[in-house]
C-alpha positions as CSV (number, residue, x, y, z in Angstrom):
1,X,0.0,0.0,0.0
2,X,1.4,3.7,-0.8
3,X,2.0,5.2,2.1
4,X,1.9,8.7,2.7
5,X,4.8,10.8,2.9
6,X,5.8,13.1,6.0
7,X,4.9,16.7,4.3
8,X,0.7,16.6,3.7
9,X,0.2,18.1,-0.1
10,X,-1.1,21.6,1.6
11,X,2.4,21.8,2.6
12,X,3.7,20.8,-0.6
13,X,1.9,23.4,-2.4
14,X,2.5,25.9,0.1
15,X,6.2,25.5,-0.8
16,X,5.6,25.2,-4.5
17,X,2.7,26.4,-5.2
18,X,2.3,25.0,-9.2
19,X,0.5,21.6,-9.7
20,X,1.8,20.1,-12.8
21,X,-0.4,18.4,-14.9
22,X,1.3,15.6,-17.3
23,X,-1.2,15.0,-19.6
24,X,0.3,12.1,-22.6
25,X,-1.8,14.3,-25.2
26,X,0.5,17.0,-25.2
27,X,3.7,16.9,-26.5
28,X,3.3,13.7,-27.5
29,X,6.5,13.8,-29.7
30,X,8.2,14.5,-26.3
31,X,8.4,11.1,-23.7
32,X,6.6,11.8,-20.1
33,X,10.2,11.0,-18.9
34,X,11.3,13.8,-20.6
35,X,8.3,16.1,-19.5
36,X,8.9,15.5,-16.0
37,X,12.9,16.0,-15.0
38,X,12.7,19.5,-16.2
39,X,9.5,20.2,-13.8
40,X,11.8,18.3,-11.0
41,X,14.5,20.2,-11.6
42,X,12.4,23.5,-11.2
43,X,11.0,22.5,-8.4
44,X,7.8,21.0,-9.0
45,X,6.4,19.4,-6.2
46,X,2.9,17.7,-7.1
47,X,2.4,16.2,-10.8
48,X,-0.4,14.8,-12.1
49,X,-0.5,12.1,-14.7
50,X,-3.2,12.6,-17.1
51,X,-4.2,10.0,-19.4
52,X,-7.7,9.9,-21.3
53,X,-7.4,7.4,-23.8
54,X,-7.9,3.8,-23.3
55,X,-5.1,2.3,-20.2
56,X,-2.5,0.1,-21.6
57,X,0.4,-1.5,-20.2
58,X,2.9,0.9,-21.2
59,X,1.1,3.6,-19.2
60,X,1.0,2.0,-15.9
61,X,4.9,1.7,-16.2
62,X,5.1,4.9,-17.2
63,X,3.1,5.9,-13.8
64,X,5.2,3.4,-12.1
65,X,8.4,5.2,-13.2
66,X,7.6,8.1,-12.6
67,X,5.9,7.9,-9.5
68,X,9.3,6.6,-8.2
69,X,11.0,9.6,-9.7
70,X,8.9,12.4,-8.4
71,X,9.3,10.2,-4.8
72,X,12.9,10.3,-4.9
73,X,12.7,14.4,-5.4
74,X,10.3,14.6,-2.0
75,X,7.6,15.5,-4.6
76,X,3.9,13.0,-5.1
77,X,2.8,11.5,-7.7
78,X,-1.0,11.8,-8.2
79,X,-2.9,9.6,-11.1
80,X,-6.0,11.4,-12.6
81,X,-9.2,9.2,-12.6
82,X,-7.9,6.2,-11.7
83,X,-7.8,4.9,-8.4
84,X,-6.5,1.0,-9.1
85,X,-3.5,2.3,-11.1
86,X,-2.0,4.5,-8.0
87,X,-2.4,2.3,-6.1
88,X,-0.6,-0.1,-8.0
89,X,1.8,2.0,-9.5
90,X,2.5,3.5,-6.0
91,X,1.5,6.6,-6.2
92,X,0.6,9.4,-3.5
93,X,-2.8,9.3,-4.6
94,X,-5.7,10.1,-7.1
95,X,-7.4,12.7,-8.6
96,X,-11.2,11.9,-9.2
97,X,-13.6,13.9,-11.5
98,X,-17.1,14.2,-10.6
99,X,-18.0,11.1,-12.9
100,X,-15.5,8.9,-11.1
101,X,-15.2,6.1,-8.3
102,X,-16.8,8.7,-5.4
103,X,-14.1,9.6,-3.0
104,X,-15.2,7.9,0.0
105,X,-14.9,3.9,-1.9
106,X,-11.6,5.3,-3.3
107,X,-10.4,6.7,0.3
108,X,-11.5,2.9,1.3
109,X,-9.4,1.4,-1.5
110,X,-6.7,3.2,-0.9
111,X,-6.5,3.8,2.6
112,X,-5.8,6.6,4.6
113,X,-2.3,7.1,3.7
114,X,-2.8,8.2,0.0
115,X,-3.9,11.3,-1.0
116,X,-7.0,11.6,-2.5
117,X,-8.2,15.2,-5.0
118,X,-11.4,15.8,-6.1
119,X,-12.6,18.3,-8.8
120,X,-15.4,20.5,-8.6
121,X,-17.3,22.8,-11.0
122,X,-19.9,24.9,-9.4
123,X,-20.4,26.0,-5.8
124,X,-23.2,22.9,-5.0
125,X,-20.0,20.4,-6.1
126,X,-18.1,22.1,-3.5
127,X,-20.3,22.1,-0.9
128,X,-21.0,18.8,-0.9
129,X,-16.7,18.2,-1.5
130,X,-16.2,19.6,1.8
131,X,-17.6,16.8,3.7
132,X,-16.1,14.0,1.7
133,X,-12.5,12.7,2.9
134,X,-10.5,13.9,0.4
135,X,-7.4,16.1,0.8
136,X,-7.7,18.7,-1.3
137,X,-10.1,20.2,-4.0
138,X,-10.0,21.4,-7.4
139,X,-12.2,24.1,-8.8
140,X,-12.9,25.2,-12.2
141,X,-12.4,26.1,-15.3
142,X,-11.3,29.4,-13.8
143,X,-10.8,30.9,-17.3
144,X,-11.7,28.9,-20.7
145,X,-9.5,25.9,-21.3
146,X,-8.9,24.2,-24.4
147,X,-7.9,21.1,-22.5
148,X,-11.1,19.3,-22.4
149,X,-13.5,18.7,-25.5
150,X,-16.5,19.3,-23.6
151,X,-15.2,21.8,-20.5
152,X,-18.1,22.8,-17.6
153,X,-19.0,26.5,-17.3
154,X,-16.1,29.1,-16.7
155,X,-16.8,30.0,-13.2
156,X,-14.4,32.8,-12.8
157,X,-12.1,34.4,-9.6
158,X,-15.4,35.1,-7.6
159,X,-16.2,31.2,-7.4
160,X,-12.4,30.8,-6.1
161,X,-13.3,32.8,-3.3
162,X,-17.1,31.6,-2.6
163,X,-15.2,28.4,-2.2
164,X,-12.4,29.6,0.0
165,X,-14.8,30.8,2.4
166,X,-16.6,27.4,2.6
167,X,-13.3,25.1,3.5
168,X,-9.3,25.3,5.1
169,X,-8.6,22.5,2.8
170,X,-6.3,23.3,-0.2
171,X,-7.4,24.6,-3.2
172,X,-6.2,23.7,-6.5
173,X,-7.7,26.2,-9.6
174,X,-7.4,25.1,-12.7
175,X,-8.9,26.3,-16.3
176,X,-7.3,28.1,-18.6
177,X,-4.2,29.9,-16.1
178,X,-1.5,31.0,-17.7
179,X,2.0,33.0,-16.4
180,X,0.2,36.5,-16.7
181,X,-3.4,35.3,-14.9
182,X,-1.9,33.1,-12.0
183,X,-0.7,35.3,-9.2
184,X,-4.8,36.3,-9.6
185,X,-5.7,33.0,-9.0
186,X,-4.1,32.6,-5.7
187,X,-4.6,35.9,-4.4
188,X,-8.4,34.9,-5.0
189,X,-7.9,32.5,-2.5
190,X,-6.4,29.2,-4.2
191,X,-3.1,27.4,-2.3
192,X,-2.0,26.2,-5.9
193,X,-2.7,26.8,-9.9
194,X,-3.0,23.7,-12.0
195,X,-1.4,24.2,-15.5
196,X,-1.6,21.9,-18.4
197,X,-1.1,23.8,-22.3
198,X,0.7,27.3,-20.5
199,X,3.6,24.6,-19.0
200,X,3.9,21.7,-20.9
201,X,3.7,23.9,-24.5
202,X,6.5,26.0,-23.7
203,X,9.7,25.7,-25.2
204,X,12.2,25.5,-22.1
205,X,9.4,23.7,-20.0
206,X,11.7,24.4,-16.9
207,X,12.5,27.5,-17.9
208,X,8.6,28.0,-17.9
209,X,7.8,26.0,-14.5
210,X,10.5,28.3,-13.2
211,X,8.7,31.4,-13.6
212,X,5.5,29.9,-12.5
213,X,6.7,29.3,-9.3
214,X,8.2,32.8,-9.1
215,X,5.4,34.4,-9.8
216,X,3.5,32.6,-7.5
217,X,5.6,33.6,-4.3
218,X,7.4,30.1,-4.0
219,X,9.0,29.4,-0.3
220,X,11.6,26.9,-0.6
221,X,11.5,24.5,2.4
């Protein structure tokens, strides 16, 4: 069983406060090996491993590689959707999407060590998130994303902050950030921004996770 490390992800993202999402339909010219040492080497502390098409073998030793990897840096691993392959893969945990296993069978699957995030999209999603044992959770699309074929409503800063108000647990936003629209974000009241096209497009990916975090007020531990 994964088993949790000593610094809880609020912490994590407290210290780095950009929540890198590794999803295999970008780049895909470009390994997710390759993807992730530059965010390691920026600092990167949480990465998510997002993978939409089918599951094959060569993805959960992808998630088992790298999950080793981020590990070894004091980072955690977290694999969107799917709550069998972090556990197997040993990951820190899962990121579940309303449509999902429900957090409370995957917090009993996985145990209480692993980290479990859940995403939410309008202010009902969130109230009812706050009672379920997760450890941290996601709201959006802040801004319009061209991540997902069919995204939910843009909800904006203001929902950033209806939520803050409702929960201490971390916030992750996510939707459409970019460099210039982050440091918004968090003062709006998110711990973390999750980034996807804005990070993994760039050209000098650590170059670009780099100023992230420095725009976002990063304390080093």
């Amino acid at each position: 069983m994964t088993q949790r490390m000593s610094v809880p992800i609020g912490e994590l993202l407290a210290r780095a406060p950009l929540y890198a999402i590794l999803d295999t339909s970008i780049r895909p010219e470009l390994s997710p090996a390759t993807i992730l040492e530059p965010l390691l080497r920026a600092g990167v502390k949480v990465i998510q491993y997002r993978h939409k098409e089918p599951f094959r073998k060569a993805h959960w030793e992808q998630c088992a590689a790298l999950a080793r990897w981020v590990g070894a840096f004091g980072g955690e691993f977290i694999v969107n959707d799917r709550a069998d392959v972090a556990k197997l893969c040993g990951a820190a945990g899962v990121h579940l999407g309303q449509d999902d296993l429900p957090p409370d069978k995957a917090r009993l699957f996985l145990g209480e060590a692993s980290v479990v995030g859940f995403s939410t999209h309008n202010l009902e999603q969130a109230r009812e998130a706050v009672s379920l044992p997760i450890d941290y959770i996601a709201i959006g699309p802040i801004f319009r994303t061209a991540s997902k074929k069919e995204p939910d409503p843009v909800v904006g800063l203001e929902m950033i902050a209806r939520v803050r108000s409702l929960t201490a647990l971390p916030l992750v936003a996510i939707g459409g950030i970019t460099l210039e629209n982050a440091p918004a974000v968090v003062q709006a009241g998110a711990n973390a921004v999750a980034v996807i096209g804005d990070l993994l497009q760039a050209d000098d990916i650590e170059a670009r996770a780099r100023q992230f975090l420095a725009a976002l007020g990063t304390r080093h531990s």
